[in-house]
C-alpha positions as CSV (number, residue, x, y, z in Angstrom):
1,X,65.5,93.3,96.3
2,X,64.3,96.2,98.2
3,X,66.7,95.4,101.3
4,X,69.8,95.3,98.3
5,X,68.7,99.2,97.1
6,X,68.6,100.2,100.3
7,X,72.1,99.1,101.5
8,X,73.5,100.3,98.0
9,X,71.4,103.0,97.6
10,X,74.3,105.7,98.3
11,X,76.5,104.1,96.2
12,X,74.0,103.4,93.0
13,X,73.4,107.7,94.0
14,X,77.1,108.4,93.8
15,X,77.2,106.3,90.3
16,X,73.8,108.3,89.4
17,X,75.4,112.0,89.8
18,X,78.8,110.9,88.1
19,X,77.3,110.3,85.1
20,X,75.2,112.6,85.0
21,X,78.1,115.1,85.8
22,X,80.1,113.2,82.7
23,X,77.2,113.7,80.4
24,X,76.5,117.4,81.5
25,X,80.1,118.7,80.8
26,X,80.6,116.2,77.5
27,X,77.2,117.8,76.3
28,X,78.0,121.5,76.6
29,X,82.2,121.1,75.4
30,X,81.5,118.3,72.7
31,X,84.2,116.1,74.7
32,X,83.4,113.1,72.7
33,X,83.5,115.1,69.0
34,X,86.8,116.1,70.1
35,X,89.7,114.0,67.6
36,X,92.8,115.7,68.8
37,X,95.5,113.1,69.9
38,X,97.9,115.1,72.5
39,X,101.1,113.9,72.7
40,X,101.5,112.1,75.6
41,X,97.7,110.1,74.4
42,X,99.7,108.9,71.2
43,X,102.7,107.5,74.1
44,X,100.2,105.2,75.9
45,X,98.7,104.0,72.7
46,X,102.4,103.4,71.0
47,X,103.0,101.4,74.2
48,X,99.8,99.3,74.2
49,X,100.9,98.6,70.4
50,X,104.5,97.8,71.4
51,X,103.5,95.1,74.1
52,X,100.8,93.4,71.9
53,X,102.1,93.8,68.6
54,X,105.5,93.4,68.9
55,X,105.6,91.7,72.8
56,X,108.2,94.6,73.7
57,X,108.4,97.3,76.0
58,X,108.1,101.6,75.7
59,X,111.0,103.4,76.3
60,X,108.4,105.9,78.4
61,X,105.5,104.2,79.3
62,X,105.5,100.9,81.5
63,X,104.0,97.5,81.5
64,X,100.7,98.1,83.8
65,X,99.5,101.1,81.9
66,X,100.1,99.7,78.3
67,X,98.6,96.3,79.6
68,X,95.3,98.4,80.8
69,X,95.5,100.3,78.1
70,X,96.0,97.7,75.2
71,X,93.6,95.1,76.8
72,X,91.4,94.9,73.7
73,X,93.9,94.1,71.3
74,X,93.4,90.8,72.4
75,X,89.9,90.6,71.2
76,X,91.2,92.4,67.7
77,X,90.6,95.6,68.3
78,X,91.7,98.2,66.0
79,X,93.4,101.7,67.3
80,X,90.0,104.0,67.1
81,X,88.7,100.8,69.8
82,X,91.7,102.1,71.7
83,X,90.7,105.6,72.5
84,X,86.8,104.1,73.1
85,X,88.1,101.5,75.5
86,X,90.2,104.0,77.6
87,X,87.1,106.2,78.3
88,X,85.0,103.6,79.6
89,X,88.7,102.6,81.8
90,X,89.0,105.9,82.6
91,X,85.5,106.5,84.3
92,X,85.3,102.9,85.7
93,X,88.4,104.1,88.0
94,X,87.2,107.5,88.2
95,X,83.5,106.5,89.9
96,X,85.3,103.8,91.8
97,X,87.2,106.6,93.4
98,X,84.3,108.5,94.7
99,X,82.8,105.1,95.8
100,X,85.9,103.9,97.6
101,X,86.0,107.8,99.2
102,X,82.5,107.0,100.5
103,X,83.6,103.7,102.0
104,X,86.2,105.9,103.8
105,X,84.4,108.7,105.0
106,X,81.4,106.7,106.3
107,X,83.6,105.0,108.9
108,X,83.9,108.0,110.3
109,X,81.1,110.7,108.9
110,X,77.4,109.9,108.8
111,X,76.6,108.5,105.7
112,X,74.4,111.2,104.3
113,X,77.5,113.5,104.7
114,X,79.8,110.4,103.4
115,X,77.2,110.6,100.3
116,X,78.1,114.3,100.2
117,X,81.9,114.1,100.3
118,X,81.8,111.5,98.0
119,X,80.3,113.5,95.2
120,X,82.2,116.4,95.4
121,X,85.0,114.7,93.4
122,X,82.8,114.9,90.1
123,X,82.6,118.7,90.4
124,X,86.1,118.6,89.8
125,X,86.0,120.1,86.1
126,X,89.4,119.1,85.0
127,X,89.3,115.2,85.9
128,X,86.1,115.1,83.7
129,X,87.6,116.3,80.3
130,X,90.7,114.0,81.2
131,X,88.3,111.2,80.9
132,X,88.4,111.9,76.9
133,X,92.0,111.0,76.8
134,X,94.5,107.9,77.3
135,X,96.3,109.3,80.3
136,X,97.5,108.1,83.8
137,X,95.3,110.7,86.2
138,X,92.1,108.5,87.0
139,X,93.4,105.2,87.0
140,X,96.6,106.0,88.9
141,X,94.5,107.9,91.4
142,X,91.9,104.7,91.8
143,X,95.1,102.2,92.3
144,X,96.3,105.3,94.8
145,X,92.7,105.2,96.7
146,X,92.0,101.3,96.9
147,X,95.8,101.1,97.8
148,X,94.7,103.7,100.9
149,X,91.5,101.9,101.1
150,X,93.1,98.5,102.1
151,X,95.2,100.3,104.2
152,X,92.5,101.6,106.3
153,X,91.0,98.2,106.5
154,X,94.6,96.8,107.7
155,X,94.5,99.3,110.5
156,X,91.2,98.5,111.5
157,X,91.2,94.9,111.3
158,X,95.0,93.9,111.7
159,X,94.5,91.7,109.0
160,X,98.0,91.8,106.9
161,X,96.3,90.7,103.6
162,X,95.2,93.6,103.8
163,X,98.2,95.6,104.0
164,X,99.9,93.2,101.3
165,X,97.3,94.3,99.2
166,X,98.0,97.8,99.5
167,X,101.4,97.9,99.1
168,X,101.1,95.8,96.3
169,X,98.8,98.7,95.0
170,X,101.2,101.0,95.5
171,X,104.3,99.0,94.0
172,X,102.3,98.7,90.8
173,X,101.4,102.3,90.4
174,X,104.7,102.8,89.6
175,X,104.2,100.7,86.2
176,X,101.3,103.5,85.5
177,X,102.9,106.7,86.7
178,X,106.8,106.4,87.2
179,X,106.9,109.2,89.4
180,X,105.3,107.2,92.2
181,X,108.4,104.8,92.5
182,X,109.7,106.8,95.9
183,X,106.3,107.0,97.0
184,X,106.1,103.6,97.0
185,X,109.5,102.6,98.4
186,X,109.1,105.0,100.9
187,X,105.9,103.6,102.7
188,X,107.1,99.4,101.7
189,X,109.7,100.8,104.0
190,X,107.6,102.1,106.6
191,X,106.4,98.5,106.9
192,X,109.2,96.6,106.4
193,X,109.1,94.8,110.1
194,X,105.5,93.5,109.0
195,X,107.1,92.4,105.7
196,X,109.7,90.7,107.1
197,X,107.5,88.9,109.7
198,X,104.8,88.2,107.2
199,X,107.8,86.8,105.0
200,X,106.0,83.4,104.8
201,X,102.6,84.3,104.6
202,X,100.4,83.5,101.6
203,X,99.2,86.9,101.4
204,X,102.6,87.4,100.7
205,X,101.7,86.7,97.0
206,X,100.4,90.3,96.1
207,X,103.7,92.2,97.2
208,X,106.0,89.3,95.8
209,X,103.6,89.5,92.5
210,X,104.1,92.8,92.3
211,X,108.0,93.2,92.5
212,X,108.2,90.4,90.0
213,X,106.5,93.3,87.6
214,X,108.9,95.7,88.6
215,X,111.8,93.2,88.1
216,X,110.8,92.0,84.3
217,X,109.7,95.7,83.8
218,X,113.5,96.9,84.7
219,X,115.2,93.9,83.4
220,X,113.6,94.4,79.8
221,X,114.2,97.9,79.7
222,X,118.3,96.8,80.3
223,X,117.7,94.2,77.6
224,X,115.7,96.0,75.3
225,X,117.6,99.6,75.6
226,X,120.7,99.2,77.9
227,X,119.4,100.7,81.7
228,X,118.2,98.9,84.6
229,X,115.3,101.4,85.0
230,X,111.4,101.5,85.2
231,X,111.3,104.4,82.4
232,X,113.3,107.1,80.4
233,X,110.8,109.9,81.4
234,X,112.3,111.2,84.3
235,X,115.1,112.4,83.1
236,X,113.6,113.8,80.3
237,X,111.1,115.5,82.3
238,X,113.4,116.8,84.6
239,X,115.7,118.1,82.1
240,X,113.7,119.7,79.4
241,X,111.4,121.9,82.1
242,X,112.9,122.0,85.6
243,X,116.5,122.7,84.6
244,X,115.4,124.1,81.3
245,X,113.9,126.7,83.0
246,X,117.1,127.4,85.7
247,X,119.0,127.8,82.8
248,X,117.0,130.3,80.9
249,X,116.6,132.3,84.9
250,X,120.3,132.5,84.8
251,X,120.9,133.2,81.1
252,X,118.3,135.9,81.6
253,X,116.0,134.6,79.1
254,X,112.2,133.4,78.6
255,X,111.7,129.4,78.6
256,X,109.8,128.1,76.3
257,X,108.3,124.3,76.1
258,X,107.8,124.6,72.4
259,X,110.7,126.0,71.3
260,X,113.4,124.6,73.6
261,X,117.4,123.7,72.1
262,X,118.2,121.4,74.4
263,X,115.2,119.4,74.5
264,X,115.5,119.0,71.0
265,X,119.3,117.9,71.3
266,X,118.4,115.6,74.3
267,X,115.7,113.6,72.0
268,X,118.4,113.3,69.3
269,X,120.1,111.1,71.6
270,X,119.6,107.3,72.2
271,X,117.6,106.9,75.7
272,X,120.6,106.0,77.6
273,X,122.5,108.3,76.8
274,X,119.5,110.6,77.3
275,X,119.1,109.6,81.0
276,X,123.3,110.0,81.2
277,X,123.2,114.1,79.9
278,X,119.8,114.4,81.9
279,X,121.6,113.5,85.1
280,X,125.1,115.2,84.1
281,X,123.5,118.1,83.5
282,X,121.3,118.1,87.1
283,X,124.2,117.7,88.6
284,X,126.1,120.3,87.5
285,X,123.3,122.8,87.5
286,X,122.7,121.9,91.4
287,X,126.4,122.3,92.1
288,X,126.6,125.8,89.9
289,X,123.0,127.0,89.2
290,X,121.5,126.3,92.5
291,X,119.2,129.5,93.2
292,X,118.2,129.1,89.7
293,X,117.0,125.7,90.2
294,X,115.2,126.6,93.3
295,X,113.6,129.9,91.7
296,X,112.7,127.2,88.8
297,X,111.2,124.5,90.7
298,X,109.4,127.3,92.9
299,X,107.6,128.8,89.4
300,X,107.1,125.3,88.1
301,X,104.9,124.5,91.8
302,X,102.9,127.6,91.5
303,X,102.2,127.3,87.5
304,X,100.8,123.8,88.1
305,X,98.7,125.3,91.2
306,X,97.0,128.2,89.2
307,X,96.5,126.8,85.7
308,X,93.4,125.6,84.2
309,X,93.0,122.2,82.1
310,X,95.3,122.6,79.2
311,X,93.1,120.5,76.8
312,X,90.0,123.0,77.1
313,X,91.9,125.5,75.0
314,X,91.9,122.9,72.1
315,X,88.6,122.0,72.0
316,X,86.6,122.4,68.6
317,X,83.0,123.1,68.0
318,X,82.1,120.4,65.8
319,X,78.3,120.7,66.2
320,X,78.5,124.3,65.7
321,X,76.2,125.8,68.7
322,X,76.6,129.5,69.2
323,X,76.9,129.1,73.3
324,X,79.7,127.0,72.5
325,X,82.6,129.4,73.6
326,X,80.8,130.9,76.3
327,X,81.3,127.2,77.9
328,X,84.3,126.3,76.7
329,X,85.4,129.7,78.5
330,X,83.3,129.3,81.5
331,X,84.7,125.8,82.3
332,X,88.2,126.8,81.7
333,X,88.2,129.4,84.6
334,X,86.4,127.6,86.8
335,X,89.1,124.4,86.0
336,X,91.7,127.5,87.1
337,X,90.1,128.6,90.2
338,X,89.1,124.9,91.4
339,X,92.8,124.0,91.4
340,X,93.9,127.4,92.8
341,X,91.3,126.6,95.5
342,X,92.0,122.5,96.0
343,X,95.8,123.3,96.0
344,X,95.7,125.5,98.7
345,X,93.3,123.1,100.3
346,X,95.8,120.4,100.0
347,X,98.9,122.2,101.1
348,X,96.8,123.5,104.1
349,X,95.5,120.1,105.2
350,X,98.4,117.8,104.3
351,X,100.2,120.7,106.9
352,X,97.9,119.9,109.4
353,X,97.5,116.3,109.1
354,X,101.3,115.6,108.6
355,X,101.7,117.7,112.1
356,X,99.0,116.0,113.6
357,X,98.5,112.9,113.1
358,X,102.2,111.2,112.5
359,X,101.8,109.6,116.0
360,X,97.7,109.4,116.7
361,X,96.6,108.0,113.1
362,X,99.1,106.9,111.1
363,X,96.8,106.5,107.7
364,X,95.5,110.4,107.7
365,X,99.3,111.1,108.1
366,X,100.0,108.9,104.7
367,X,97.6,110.5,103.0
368,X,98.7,113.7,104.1
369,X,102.2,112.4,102.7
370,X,101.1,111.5,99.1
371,X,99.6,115.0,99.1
372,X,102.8,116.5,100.0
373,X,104.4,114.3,97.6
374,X,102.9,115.0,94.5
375,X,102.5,118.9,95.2
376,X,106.5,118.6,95.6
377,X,107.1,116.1,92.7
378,X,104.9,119.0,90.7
379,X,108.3,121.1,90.6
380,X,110.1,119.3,88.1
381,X,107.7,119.7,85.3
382,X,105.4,123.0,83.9
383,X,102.9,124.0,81.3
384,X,100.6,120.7,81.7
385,X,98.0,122.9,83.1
386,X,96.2,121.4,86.7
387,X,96.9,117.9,85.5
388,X,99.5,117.5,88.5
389,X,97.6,118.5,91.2
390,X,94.5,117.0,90.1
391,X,95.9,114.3,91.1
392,X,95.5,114.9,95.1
393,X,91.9,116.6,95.0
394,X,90.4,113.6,96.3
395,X,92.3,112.9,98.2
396,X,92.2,116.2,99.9
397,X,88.4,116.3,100.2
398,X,88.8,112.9,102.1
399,X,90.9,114.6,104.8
400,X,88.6,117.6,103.9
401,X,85.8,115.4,105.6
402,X,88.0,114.1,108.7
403,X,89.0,118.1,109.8
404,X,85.0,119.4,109.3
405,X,83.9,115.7,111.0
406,X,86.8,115.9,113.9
407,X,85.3,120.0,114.9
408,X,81.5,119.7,113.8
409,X,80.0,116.9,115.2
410,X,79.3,114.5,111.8
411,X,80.4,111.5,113.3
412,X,78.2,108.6,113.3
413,X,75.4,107.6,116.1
414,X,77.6,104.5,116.9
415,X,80.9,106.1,117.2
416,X,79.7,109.2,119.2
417,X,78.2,106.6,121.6
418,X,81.5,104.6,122.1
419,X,83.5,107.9,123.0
C-alpha cells in the first residue's frame, strides 16, 4: 500500500489541489447556486434529448458530445440530472488533463517540477467556472491531450497502436467541437504513409471506428436535413460575427451580437439553405469586402485574447454575502489578464516551437500547431469572452515546461546522464 501512494503520490496531489481549486472558486462565486441556462448549454442538452428521445441528430451539435452528454438518460434521468452529470464530466476531463500534462512533462522535467507544471492548469480561473456549464472546453481539450498523449508514446515506443489511438482521438473530437475537423484531417494526413502501411493492422480498429462516426454522423445529417456535413454551426458562426462585423466596418457602423439583421434573417432560413447564404455571402464579401474581413477577423483575434469569462458577469448572489461582488469582480479581471497573459504566451511559444522543432521533434511542433490553430480559428467568432483561447492554455504551459526545462537544467537525473 505504501509502495502504491508513493508511485501515485503526485498524481493523488495533482487530484488534491484541483479540487480544492474547484471548491475554493465555487465557494466564493456560488458557481453551483448559479441556474442560468446560456444558450449554447440549452444546445448540448437539446441534442442529448434528440439522440435519446427521439434517436435523431442536432442540426448543431454532433453525435460524441450529445452521447457524453446524454449518457444518463439511459438510466432515466431527468433534465436537472443533466446539468449535475455534465459537472462531474466536465471535471473528470478537466483533472485528467493536468494528470496526462504530468505524464508529459515528467519524461522530460523532474517530477517535482512535472508536479508543478501540472497544477498550474487549475489556476486558470476561466476553465473552472466553465465546469458549471454543458459546454465543449474541458472535454474537447482532454480528447485533444490524451490524443497528444498517445502521440508522444507512438514516438517513443514506435508502437502504431499508439498512434491509431491518437488519431482516432483526434477524428472524434470533431463530433465534440466541429471546428477541429481540419485539425484533424490535417495531421491523419501527416501520417497517411503509416496509415496506409498499417492498413491491415488490428490496431487499425480505432481509426476505422472512428471514421465510421464521422460517416453515420454526415450521412444522417443528409438524411435528416439535406447536407452531407458534420454540423450547421460553421456557417452560422462565420456569418453572423466574422462577416457580420466586415460588413458593419464597411457600412461604417457598430456590430452588435444582440441586435444583428442578418443573423436574424439567416435563422429564419431552413439549415441548408442557411449553410448555402452563409457561404454565398463569404464569398462575395472576400471577393468585394476583403480589408473589411481582414480588419474583422484581426478585432475578432484580439477580443477573444483580452476578454474575461463571459459567464462571471451573470452570476447572482443567491446566499447573499456582502464580499460577494468584490469576488465576482476580482475573479473577472484576473480571468482578463490570465488570458491576455496565456495568449501571448501561446502565440510566443507556438512561434518558437513551430520554427524550431518542425524537423528535431515533430510532437512539440504539433502541439505548437494546434496552438496556432485554434488562436487562428478564434477570428471567425467574437463576444464569447476567453472561451476560445482557453482552449490552448494547457497546452501552452506544457511547451511552457519544455522551453524553461531545454535552458534551465530541470531535466531528469537519468536523462542528463544519457546526454
Amino acid at each position: 500500500m505504501s509502495a502504491l501512494l508513493k508511485k501515485y503520490r503526485y498524481h493523488l496531489l495533482i487530484i488534491l489541489v484541483g479540487l480544492i481549486c474547484l471548491e475554493g472558486v465555487n465557494f466564493l462565486l456560488q458557481l453551483d447556486r448559479q441556474t442560468l441556462v446560456y444558450p449554447d448549454c440549452d444546445n448540448y442538452l437539446e441534442s442529448a434529448q434528440k439522440m435519446y428521445h427521439k434517436f435523431t441528430g442536432h442540426y448543431y451539435r454532433p453525435m460524441v458530445m450529445a452521447f457524453i452528454t446524454g449518457f444518463p438518460y439511459l438510466f432515466g434521468s431527468s433534465d436537472a440530472g443533466i446539468f449535475q452529470w455534465s459537472l462531474w464530466v466536465n471535471v473528470f476531463c478537466w483533472l485528467g488533463t493536468s494528470l496526462l500534462l504530468f505524464e508529459i512533462a515528467k519524461h522530460f522535467v523532474k517530477e517535482k517540477y512535472a508536479f508543478v507544471f501540472a497544477i498550474l492548469p487549475f489556476f486558470i480561473l476561466g476553465n473552472i467556472i466553465l465546469n458549471f456549464h454543458i459546454l465543449t472546453e474541458n472535454i474537447f481539450v482532454f480528447f485533444i491531450m490524451l490524443a497528444f498523449y498517445c502521440l508522444f508514446q507512438y514516438y517513443k515506443t514506435a508502437k502504431f497502436w499508439y498512434l491509431s489511438l491518437s488519431l482516432s482521438l483526434l477524428l472524434s473530437s470533431m463530433l465534440v467541437k466541429p471546428g477541429a475537423k481540419f485539425l484533424a484531417i490535417i495531421i491523419t494526413l501527416f501520417f497517411i504513409r503509416e496509415i496506409i502501411k498499417n492498413y491491415a493492422s488490428k490496431s487499425m480498429v480505432f481509426i476505422y471506428g472512428s471514421l465510421l462516426m464521422i460517416s453515420i454522423q454526415v450521412v444522417g445529417m443528409k438524411v435528416q436535413y439535406g447536407d452531407f456535413t458534420i454540423s450547421y454551426i460553421d456557417g452560422v458562426t462565420y456569418h453572423n460575427y466574422l462577416f457580420s462585423k466586415a460588413e458593419c466596418f464597411k457600412n461604417g457602423k457598430e456590430y452588435s451580437q444582440i441586435n444583428n439583421t442578418r443573423a436574424d434573417y439567416l435563422f429564419s432560413l431552413s439549415f441548408p439553405n442557411q449553410k448555402k447564404i452563409a457561404f454565398e455571402d463569404a464569398k462575395r464579401q472576400i471577393r468585394t469586402n476583403f480589408p473589411n474581413v481582414i480588419k474583422a477577423f484581426a478585432d475578432d483575434i484580439k477580443d477573444n485574447a483580452v476578454s474575461g469569462n463571459a459567464c462571471i458577469k451573470d452570476l447572482l448572489n443567491h446566499e447573499k454575502k456582502d464580499n460577494f461582488l468584490f469576488w465576482k469582480a476580482f475573479v473577472f479581471e484576473m480571468t482578463k489578464w490570465q488570458n491576455r497573459v496565456f495568449t501571448l504566451l501561446a502565440i510566443l511559444l507556438s512561434a518558437y516551437f513551430l520554427w524550431k522543432y518542425y524537423r528535431k521533434d515533430k510532437f512539440y511542433f504539433f502541439i505548437a500547431f494546434f496552438i496556432t490553430y485554434i488562436i487562428v480559428l478564434s477570428g471567425v467568432s467574437c463576444g464569447q469572452g476567453d472561451r476560445f483561447h482557453l482552449i490552448t492554455f494547457p497546452f501552452v504551459i506544457l511547451l511552457l515546461a519544455k522551453f524553461l526545462t531545454d535552458r534551465n537544467g530541470l531535466k531528469p537525473s537519468s536523462e542528463r546522464l544519457q546526454k
